[in-house]
C-alpha positions as CSV (number, residue, x, y, z in Angstrom):
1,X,-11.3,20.8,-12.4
2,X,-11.6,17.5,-10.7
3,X,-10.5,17.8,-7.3
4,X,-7.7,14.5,-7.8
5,X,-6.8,16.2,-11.1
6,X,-3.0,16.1,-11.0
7,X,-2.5,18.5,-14.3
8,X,-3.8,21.1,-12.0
9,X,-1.2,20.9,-8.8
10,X,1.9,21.5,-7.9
11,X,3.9,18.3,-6.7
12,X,7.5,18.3,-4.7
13,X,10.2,18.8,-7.9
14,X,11.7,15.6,-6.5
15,X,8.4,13.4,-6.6
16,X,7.9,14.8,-9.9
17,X,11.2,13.4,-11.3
18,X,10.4,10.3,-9.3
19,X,7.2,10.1,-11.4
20,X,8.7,10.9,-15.0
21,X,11.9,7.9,-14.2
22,X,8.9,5.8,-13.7
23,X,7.3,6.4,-16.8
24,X,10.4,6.2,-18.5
25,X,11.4,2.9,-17.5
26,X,8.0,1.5,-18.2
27,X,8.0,2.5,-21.6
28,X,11.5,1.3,-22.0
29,X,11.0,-2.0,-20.5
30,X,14.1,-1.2,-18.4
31,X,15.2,0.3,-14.6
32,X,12.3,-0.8,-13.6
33,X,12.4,-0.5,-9.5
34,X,10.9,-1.9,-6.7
35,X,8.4,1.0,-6.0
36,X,7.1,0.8,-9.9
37,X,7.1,-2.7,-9.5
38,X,4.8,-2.8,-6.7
39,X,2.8,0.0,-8.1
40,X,2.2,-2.0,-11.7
41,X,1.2,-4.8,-9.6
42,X,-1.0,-3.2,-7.7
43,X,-2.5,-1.5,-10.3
44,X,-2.8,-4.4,-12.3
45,X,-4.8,-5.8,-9.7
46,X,-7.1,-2.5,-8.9
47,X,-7.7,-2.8,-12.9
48,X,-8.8,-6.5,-12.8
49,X,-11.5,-5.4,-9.8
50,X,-10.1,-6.4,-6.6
51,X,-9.2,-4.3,-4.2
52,X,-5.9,-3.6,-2.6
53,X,-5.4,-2.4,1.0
54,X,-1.7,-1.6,2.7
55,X,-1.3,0.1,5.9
56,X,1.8,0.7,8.5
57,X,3.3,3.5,9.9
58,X,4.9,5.1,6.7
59,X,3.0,3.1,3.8
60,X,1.7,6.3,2.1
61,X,5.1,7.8,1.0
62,X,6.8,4.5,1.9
63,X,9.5,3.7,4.6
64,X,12.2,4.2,1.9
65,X,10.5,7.1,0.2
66,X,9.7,4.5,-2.7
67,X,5.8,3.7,-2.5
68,X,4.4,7.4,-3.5
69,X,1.2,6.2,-3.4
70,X,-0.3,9.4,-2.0
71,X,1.3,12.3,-4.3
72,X,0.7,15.2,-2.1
73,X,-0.1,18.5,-3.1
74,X,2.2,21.6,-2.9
75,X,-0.4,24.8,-3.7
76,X,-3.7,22.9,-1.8
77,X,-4.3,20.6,0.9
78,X,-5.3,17.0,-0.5
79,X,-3.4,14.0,-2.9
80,X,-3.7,12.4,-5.6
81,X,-3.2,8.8,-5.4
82,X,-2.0,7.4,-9.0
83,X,-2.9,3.8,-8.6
84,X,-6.9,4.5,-8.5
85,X,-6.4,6.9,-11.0
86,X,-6.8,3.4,-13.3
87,X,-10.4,2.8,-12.0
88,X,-13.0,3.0,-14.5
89,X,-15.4,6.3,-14.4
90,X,-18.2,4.3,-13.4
91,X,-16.5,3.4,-10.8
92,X,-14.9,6.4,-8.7
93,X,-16.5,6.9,-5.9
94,X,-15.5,3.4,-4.7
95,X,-12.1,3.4,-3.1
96,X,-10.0,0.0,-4.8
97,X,-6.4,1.0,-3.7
98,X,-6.3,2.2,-0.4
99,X,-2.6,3.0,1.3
100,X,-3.1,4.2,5.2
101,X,-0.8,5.5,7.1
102,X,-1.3,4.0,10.8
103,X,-0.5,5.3,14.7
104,X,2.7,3.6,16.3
105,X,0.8,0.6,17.9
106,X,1.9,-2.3,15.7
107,X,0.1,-4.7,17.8
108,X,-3.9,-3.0,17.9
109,X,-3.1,-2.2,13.7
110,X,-1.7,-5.6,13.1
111,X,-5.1,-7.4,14.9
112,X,-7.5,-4.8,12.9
113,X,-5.6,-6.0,9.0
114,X,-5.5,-9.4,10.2
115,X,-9.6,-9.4,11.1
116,X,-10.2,-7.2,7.9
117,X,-8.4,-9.5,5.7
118,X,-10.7,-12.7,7.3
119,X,-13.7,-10.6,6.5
120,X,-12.7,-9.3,3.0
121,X,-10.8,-12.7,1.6
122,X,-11.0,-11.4,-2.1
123,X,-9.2,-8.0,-0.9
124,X,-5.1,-8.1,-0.7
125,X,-4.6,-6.7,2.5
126,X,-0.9,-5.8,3.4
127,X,0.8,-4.8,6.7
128,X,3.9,-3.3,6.8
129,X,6.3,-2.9,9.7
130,X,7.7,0.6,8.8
131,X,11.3,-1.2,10.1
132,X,11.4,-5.1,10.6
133,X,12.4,-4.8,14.1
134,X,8.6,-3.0,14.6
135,X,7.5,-6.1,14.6
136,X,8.7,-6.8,18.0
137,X,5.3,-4.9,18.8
138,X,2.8,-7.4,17.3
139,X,4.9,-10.3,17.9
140,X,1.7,-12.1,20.2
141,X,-0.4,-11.6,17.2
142,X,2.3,-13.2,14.8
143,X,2.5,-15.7,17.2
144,X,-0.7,-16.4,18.6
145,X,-3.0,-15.5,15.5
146,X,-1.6,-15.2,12.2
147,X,0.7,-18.1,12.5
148,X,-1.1,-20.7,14.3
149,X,-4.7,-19.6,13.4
150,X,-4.6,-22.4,11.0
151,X,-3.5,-25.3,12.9
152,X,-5.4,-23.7,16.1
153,X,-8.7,-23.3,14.9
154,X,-8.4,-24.4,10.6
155,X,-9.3,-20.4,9.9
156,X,-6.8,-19.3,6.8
157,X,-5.7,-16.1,6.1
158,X,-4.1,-13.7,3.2
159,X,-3.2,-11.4,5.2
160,X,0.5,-10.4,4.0
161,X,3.0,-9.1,6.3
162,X,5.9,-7.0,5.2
163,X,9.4,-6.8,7.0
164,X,11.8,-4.1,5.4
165,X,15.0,-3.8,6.1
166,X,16.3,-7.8,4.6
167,X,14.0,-8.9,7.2
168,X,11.1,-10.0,4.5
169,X,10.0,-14.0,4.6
């Protein structure tokens, strides 16, 4: 038994039926949602070779109980996370999809994405403010970094910051 072998654990009843409405609308092409909509693309992604990292304070279950992308375990201690499920045998030991949950200091976590995704340009590296008014927190590195670092000092950035709650763009 693999140890991120999902036919051998027991998952929350409601995840599970979460799960099985997402393969149904897949294969039907319909009801697709916003949480198997950003699962496909990130998937689709992991599957092409880049690498995907999102963290904020609720990113692994998700701050409307839509990501899943940890599926955790009701008999053992441990997840299985579906997206890097995708990644080719050869590759599993390397980590392509990672979703990390973060501490409640949006402005320290906002300042380590934004200098991980200036050293790892070819990862997509996603913040998310678990509500949009946590932003308030890392407003002076909004302000001072991430928006102006291009004018300021011509350094660009794909770091992508997400705002629930309406408050996205």
């Amino acid at each position: 038994m693999l140890p991120n072998d999902p036919s051998q654990g027991t998952f929350h009843r409601l995840v599970k039926k979460i799960f099985e409405a997402r393969q149904q609308a897949v294969s039907s092409g319909k009801n697709i949602d916003w949480g198997t909509a950003e699962a496909l693309a990130f998937a689709t992604l992991v599957q092409d070779g880049f690498h995907v990292r999102i963290s904020g304070q609720d990113v692994e279950r998700g701050t409307f109980s839509h990501r899943h992308a940890h599926v955790f375990y009701q008999d053992r201690d441990g997840y299985y996370n579906p997206i890097n499920n995708i990644i080719p045998e050869s590759d599993k030991g390397v980590r392509k999809f990672i979703a990390s949950n973060s501490h409640l200091s949006e402005f320290a976590v906002l300042g380590y994405e934004l200098g991980y995704a200036q050293t790892h340009p070819n990862t997509l590296t996603l913040w998310e403010a678990q509500f949009g008014d946590f932003a308030n927190g890392a407003q002076v590195i909004i302000d001072q970094f991430l928006c102006s670092g291009e004018a300021k000092w011509n350094v660009k950035n794909g770091l992508v910051v997400l705002l629930p709650h309406g408050y996205d763009g």
